[in-house]
N, C-alpha and C positions, 0 to 999 in steps of 0.2 A: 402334050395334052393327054390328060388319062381320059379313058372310056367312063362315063357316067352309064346307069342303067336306065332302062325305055320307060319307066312306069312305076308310078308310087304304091306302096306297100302299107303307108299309113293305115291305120285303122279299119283293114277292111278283116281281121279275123281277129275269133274271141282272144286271142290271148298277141301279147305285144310282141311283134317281129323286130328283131336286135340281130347286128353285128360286130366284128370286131374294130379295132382301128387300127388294123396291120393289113388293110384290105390292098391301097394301094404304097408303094415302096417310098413312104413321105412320112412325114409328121403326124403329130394330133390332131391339128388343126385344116390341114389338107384333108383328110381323111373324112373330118366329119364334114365339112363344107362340101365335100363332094359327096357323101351318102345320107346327112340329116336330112334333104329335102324328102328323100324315098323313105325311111324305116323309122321303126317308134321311138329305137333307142339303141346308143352304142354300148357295146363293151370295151372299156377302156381298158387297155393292154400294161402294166407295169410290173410288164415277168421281173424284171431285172433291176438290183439293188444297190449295187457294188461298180464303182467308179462315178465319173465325173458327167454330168447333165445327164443321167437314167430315167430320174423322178423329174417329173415337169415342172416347170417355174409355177412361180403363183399367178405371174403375169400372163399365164398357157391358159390357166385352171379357171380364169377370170374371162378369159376371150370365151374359151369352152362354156361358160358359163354365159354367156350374151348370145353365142351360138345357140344353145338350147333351149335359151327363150323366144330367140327369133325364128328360130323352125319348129317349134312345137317339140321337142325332140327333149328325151330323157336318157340316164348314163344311169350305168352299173357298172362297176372297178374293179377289175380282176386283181387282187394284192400279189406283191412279190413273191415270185416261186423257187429263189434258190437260196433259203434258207428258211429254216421249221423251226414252230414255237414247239416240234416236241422232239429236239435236239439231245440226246443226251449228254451232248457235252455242255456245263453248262455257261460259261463265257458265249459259247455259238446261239444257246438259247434266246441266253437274254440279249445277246446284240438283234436278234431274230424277231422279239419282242418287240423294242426299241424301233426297226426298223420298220414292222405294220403298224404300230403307232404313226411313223411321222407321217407314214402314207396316207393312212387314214385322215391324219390332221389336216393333210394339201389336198383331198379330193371329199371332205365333208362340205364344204360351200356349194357345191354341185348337188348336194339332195341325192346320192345316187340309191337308185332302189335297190342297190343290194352291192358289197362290198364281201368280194368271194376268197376264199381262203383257201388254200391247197394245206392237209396236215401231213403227210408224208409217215408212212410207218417202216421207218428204214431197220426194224432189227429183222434177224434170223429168224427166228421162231414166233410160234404163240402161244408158247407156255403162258400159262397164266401168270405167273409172279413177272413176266418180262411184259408183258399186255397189261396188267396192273398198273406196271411204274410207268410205262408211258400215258398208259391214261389219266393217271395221276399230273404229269408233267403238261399233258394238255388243255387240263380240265384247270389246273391253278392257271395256264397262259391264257384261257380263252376267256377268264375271269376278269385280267387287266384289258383285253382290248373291249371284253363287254361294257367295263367304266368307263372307255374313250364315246361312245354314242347314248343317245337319247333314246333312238330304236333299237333293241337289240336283235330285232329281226332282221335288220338290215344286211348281221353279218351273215353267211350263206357258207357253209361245207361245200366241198368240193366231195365227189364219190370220185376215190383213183381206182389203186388193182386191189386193193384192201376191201373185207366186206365189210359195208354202212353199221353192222350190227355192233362191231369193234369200236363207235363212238358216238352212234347217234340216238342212244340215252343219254349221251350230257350235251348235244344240243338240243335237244328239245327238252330239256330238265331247263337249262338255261334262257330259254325263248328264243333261241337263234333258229336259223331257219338250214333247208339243205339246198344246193345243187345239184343236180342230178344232171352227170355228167353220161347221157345216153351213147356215147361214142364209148366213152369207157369203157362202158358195162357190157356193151357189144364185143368190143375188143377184149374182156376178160371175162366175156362167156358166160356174164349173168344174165338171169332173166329177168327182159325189161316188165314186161308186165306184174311178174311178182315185186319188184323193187318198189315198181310207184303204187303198188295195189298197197305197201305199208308206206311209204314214207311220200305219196304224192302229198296229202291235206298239208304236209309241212314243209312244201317246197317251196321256194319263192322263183327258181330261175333253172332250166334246165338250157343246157349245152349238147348242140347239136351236128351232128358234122357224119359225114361217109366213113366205113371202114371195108377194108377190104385187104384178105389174104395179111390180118394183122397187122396193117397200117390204119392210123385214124386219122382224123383232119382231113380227108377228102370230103369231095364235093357229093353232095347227098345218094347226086344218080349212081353211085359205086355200091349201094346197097343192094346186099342178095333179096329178090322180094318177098322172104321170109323176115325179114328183118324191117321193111319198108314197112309190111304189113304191120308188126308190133308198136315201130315208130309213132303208126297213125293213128292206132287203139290211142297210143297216152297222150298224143297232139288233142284229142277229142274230148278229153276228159281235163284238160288243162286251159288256166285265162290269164295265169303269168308271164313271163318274160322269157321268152324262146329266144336263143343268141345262138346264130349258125357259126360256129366257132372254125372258119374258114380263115385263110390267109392270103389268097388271093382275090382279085375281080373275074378270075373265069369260073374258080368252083365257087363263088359267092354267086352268081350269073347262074350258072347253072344248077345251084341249091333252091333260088328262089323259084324257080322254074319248075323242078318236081316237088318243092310245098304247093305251088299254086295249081299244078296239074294233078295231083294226087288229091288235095282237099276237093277240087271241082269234083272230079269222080265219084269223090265219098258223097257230095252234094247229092247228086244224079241219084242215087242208091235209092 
């Protein structure tokens, strides 16, 4: 029997509280039956691309799907993370392509609010002619998955170690939207408040999780209160979809817990 948490989360702050569905050490389906009643909405986990039953059945995507009519409850789909549409090799590309297409295709029935993308800038440098051609290679890839949807807002950037400035004129050139990956940018020492000071109006979905001493994906309370304090400036300032990008039930327990105990405070103020 897994631990369920003491207390719903629903609707009680401006912007929609999400988590992941690698909360507890089960499936999709377990995951979200045990946290849809508490949160507005999951993040659907499909890091992984390559081998046999990775991507969910249709038959998963349908349950999930009756699931989130019957709890009130809404999905966002994290896309496969180990491989990139800006591959320079290009066989790896386009199977790379190929493969967020079908992902896409299996988790569009779900309406997800936003279907998040990791682009990966794996060269050496940033010469410009080598930032060039990969922006070139991303900007023609992000062209095919923007013909697979209706919204192209829906698809969402990911911020990694790379800075947002290296591509995010061709998603907002495009209508696609960002994530803002505030654990990231913690972890590689940008500043949060300049970051969403330009690119909050065109975020759809920000990722939220502890770091500490260069580890991320901890549970929130790992945050130096230098950092808490910046968290809560753009938590204030945001009404989209906040996803505590946790992996377990203690630091997902324990993240809700200093969201709820830090916003009361700011209350009080």
């Amino acid at each position: 029997m897994y631990p369920s948490l003491n207390r719903s989360y629903k609707g009680i702050f401006p912007f929609k509280l999400c988590t992941t569905s690698f909360i507890y050490p089960d499936h999709y389906i377990p995951n979200v039956q045990m946290l849809g009643p508490y949160l507005d909405e999951i993040e659907l986990l499909l890091f992984e691309s390559w081998g046999p039953d990775v991507l969910p059945e249709p038959v998963v995507i349908a349950e999930l799907r009756r699931l989130g009519a019957e709890m009130d409850l809404s999905y966002n789909v994290h896309l496969p993370t180990d491989v990139s549409i800006g591959d320079r090799d290009t066989v790896r590309q386009q199977s790379a392509v190929e493969t967020m297409i079908r992902a896409m295709q299996l988790v569009l029935p779900l309406d997800p609010t936003a279907l998040v993308l990791h682009i990966p800038y794996d060269e050496n440098t940033y010469d410009e002619p080598v930032v060039a051609n990969w922006r070139g290679r991303v900007r023609q890839n992000l062209l095919k998955l923007k013909s697979m949807v209706d919204k192209p807002h829906i698809i969402a950037i990911e911020t990694l170690d790379y800075p947002l400035e290296l591509i995010g004129d061709i998603v907002l050139d495009m209508g696609l939207t960002i994530c803002l990956d505030l654990g990231h940018l913690m972890v590689y020492e940008y500043d949060l408040l300049q970051v969403f000071e330009k690119y909050g109006a065109n975020t759809s979905v920000l990722h939220l999780h502890g770091v500490e001493n260069g580890r991320d994906h901890l549970a929130l309370d790992r945050l130096s209160d230098a950092s808490a304090a910046s968290v809560l400036q753009v938590l204030k300032r945001f009404n989209g979809v906040i996803s505590l990008e946790v992996f377990s039930f203690d630091d997902l327990e324990a993240s809700l817990a200093f969201i709820d105990n830090r916003w009361m405070e700011e209350l009080r103020r």
